[in-house]
N, C-alpha and C positions, 0 to 999 in steps of 0.2 A: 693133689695126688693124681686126679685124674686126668689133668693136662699131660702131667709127667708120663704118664704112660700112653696116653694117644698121640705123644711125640718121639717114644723111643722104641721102636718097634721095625720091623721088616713087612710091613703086612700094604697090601694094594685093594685097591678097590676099583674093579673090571666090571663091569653090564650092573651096577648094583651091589654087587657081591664080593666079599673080604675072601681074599686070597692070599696065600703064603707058605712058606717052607713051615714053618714052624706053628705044627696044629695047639702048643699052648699061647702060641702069643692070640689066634684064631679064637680062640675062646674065649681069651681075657678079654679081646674086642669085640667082639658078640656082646659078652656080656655087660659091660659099660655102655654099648650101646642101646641096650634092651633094660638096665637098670639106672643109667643115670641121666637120660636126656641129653647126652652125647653123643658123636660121634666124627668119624674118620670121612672128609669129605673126599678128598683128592689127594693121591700124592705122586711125586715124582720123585727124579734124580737131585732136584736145585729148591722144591719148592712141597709145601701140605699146607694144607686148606682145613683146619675143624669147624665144627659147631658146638658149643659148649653152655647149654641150658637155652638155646635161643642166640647167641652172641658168635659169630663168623668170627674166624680168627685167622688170620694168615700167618705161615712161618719159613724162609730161609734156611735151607742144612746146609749150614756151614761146613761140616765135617760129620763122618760117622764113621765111629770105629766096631768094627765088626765083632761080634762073639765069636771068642776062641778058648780054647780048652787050657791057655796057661791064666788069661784076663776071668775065666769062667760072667762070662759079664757082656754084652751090648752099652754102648754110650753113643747120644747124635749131641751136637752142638749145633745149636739154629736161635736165628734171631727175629725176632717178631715186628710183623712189617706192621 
């Protein structure tokens, strides 16, 4: 579950620090990071970078479909390099 959500998200990571539109998704990844030994390495437009208990993981966004108010929902599609 925790992979799943440090892969579907809007959220950056600039000088250190998680940035984003959406102060809950900001939280939830604070918080994972601060409670599970994970975290949001890198991300871009083509490519994210985790670390997940010690283990580097790279991932591909294939596609990402934005929240909107008829989907009430976020979804990315990425493949793992």
């Amino acid at each position: 579950m925790i992979r799943c959500i440090l892969l579907c998200h809007d959220v950056l990571r600039i000088d250190e620090k998680l940035s984003g539109s959406s102060q809950d998704e900001l939280v939830t990844m604070e918080e994972i990071e601060e409670n599970y030994e994970s975290t949001l390495l890198s991300r871009d437009s083509n490519s994210m970078q985790l670390r997940i208990r010690g283990q580097d993981e790279e991932y591909s966004i294939l596609q990402v479909h934005e929240f909107t108010s008829d989907r009430k929902m976020m979804s990315v599609t990425v493949q793992r390099q």
